[in-house]
N, C-alpha and C positions, 0 to 999 in steps of 0.2 A: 237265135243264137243261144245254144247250153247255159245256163249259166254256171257259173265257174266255179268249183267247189272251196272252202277255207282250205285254208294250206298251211300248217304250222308252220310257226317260226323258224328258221333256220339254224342249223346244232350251235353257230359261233353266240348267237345272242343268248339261248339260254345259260342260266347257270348248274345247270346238272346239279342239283343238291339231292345228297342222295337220302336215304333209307328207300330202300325198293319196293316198288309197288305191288301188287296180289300177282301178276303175273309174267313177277321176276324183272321187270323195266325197270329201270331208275324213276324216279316221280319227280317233275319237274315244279316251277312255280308257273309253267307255262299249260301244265296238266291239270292243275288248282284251277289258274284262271279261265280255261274254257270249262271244266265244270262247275266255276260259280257264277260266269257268266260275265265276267270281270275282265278290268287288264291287267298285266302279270304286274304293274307298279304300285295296282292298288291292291294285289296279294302283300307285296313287299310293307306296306303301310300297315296292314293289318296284324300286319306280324314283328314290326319294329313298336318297342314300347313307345308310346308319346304320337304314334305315327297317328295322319288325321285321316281316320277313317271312322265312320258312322257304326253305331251298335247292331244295325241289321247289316250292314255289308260285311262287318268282323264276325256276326255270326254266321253269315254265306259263307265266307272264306273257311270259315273253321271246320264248318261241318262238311264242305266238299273233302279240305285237306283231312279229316278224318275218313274217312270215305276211301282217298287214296293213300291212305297211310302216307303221307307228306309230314317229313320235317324240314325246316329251314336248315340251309349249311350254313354255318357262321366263319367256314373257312372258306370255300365259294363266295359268300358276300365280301369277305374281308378283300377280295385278289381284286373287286370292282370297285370299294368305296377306299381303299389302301389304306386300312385302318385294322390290324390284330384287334382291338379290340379286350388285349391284353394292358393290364399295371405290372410290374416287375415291384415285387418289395424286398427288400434287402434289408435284412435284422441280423443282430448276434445271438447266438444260442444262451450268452453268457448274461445279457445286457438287461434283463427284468423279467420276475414273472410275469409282469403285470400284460407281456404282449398277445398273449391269448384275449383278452379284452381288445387289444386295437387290431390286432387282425381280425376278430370277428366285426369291430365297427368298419373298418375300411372296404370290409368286404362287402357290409349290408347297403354302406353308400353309394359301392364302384356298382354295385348291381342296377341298383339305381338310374344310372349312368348308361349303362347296356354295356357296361366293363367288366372283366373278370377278373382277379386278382394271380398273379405266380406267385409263388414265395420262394425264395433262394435264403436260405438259412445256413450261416456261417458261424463255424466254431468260434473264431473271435475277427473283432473288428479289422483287424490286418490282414485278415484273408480276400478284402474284398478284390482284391487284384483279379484272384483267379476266376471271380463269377463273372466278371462284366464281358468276357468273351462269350458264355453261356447267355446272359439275360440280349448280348445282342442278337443272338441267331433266332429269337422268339420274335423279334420283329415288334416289340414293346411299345404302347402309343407312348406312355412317359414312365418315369421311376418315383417310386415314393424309395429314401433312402433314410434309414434308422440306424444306419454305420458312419464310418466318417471316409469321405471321399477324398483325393488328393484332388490338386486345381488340375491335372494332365487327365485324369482320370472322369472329372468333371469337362474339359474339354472332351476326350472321347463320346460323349451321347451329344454334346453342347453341336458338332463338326455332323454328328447324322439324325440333328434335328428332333431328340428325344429329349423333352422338359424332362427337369428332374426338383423335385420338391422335397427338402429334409424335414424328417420328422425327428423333431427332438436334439436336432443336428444342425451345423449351418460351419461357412468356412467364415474363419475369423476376417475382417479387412475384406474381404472380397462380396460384394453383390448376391446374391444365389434367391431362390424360392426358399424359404425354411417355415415350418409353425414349430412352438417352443410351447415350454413350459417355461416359467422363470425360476432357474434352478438357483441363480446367486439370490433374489431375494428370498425365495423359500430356506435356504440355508441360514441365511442371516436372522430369520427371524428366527428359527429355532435354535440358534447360539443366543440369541438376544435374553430372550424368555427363561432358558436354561443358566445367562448368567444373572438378570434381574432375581432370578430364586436364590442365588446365594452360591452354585457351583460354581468352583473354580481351577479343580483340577481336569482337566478334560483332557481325552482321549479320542483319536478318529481309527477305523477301520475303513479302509477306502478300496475299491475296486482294482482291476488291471489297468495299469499304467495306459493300457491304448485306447479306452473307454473315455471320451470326449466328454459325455454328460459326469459321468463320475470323478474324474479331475473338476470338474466346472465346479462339483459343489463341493469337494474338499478344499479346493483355491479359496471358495467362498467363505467355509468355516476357519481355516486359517487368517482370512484376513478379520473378518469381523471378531476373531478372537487377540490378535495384534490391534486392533484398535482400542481392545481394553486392556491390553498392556500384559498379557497372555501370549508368550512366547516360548517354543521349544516344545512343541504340544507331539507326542509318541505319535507315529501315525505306522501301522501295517496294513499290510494289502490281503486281501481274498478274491474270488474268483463271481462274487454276488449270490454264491449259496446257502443253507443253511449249513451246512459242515464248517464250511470258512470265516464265518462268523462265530462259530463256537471256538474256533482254534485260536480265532483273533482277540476272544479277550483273554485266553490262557498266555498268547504273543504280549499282551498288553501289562501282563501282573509279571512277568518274568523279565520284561525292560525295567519297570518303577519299582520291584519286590513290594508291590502292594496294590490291591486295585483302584480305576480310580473314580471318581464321582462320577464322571459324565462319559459313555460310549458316543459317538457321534457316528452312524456306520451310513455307507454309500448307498446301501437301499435296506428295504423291509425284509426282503429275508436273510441277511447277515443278520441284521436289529435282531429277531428272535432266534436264531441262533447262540446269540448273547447272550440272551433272557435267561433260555435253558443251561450256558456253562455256567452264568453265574449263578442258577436257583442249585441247579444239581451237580454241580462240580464244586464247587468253592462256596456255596452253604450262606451263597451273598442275599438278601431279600432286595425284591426290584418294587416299587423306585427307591425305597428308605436308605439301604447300599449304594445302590447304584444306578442309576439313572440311567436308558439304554431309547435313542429315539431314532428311525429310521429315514426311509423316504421312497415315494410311491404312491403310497394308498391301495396297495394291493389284497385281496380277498383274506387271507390269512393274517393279518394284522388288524385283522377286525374280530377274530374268534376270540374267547372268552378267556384263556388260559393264556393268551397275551397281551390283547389290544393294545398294541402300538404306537405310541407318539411318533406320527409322519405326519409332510406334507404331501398330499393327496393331488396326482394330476388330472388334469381336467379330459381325461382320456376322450369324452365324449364330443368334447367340441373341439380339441384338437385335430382328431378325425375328420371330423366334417367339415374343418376348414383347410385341413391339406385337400382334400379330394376337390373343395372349389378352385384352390391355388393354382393344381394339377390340370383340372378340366377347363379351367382356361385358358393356360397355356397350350393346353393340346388343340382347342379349336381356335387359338387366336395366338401362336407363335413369337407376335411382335410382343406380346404386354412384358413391361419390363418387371424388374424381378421383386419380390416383395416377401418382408420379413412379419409375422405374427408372433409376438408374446405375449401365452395366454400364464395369467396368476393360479398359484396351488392354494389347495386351501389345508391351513394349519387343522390336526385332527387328535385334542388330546386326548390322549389314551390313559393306561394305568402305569406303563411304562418310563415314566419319567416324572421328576418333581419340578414342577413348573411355577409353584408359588410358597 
């Protein structure tokens, strides 16, 4: 009797992942696997980070799929393991410099991961209504969220089984995944320190009313300034730019007809914004005039023609532990919900008089 020649797989098991082959075919992982002599599961290993496959079969595998000019589809695998393999992040355009640092950490993690990061970038935190109908059609394994969520809106992903994890965010009373900076005691200490020196006229410059961390630490510097009997403190708003904080101490000397000892501004770039109305506009010297301290730790409050008195977030390991938060819940759904506050670190600069 003949014997029977091998018979390829049938079209329904492969996964057709394309980039075409030399002569014009799609290239399968079932084209890999008979030319490295393999099964098409232990192609699939070879080519998932972490997958256990030995350094002579992952070099088999490699060099046939170069051979065939083979790439893996990450959207074909995705439709078999129903897993995008997508993060959805949702930021304010408004809400810090400093997020070019956590999107680049979030992203070095989710890689990691074998996750790829979206970013949905909204003008301000109220906008978020309109993205969450977008970030659902991506098919998203979970949400890292650096806006503020309603509880309906946090039910929407909660109902299609999408963790969501706040960075730097969290719902008051309510349960949720959050990592945190501790924005009331980072506030409190640097009212504490700025009144131990002897200031006592103080001023805040504080962000847009719908900014969640930015109310958090002006709540903070108001009360810790009412605990020393410090009340009636001028507060105006900016948009967390360097323009808005320049305007903000001019808002600030045209309330009191004089400026006042102590700026307290919602982040680092308002803070020198300040620095500059008061050197070059109103002919104030910083700190000996006026005393101007931010909050952040952002790159530019570290150059030499400001440095900055802020409290400095822990950007690195806040990162790394939303993405654990995150990836836990995406592979184990039931873990109940869990909140991290990591500490800022106090960062004197030349910007304030502290002693």
């Amino acid at each position: 009797m003949p014997r029977s020649k091998h018979k390829p797989a049938p079209e329904s098991s492969q996964t057709n992942e394309p980039l075409g082959g030399r002569d014009g075919r799609v290239v399968t992982s079932y084209d890999v696997a008979r030319r490295a002599g393999v099964s098409q599961s232990a192609v699939s290993r070879c080519f998932k980070p972490g997958g256990s496959a030995g350094a002579k079969m992952r070099a088999r595998v490699r060099r046939a799929a170069e051979q065939l000019g083979y790439t893996p589809n990450a959207i074909a695998r995705s439709l078999i393991t129903r897993r995008s393999n997508l993060i959805a992040v949702l930021i304010s355009n408004l809400t810090s410099l400093y997020y070019p640092e956590v999107l680049s950490e979030l992203s070095a993690r989710a890689s990691a991961h074998s996750e790829r990061v979206l970013l949905f970038a909204l003008p301000n935190e109220s906008d978020v209504d309109q993205t969450i109908d977008q970030v659902m059609q991506y098919q998203v394994d979970g949400v890292i969220a650096a806006v503020r969520l309603s509880l309906e809106q946090l039910e929407s992903f909660n109902r299609r089984h999408i963790p969501v994890v706040f960075f730097n965010r969290f719902l008051r009373d309510i349960p949720v995944n959050s990592v945190c900076c501790d924005q009331v005691d980072g506030a409190r200490m640097l009212v504490t320190r700025l009144y131990d020196a002897g200031h006592r006229r103080f001023s805040v410059i504080a962000g847009p009313k719908d900014s969640v961390v930015g109310e958090e630490r002006v709540r903070a510097t108001l009360d810790r300034l009412g605990e020393f009997g410090i009340r009636g403190v001028p507060v105006v708003r900016g948009n967390y730019d360097y323009e808005s904080g320049r305007q903000g101490l001019h808002q600030l000397v045209k309330l009191a007809h004089k400026p006042p000892q102590v700026a307290v501004c919602a982040n680092d770039l308002m803070a020198i914004g300040c620095i500059d109305a008061a050197r070059f506009d109103l002919g104030l010297t910083v700190p000996n005039d006026l005393s101007v301290v931010g909050f952040d730790g952002v790159g530019p409050s570290t150059w030499a023609s400001h440095r900055v008195t802020t409290i400095r977030q822990p950007v690195s390991r806040m990162a790394e532990a939303t993405l654990t938060l995150l990836m836990d819940r995406i592979n184990n759904p039931s873990m109940p919900p869990e909140k991290r506050i990591l500490a800022g670190q106090l960062i004197e600069g030349n910007s304030a008089r502290l002693s």
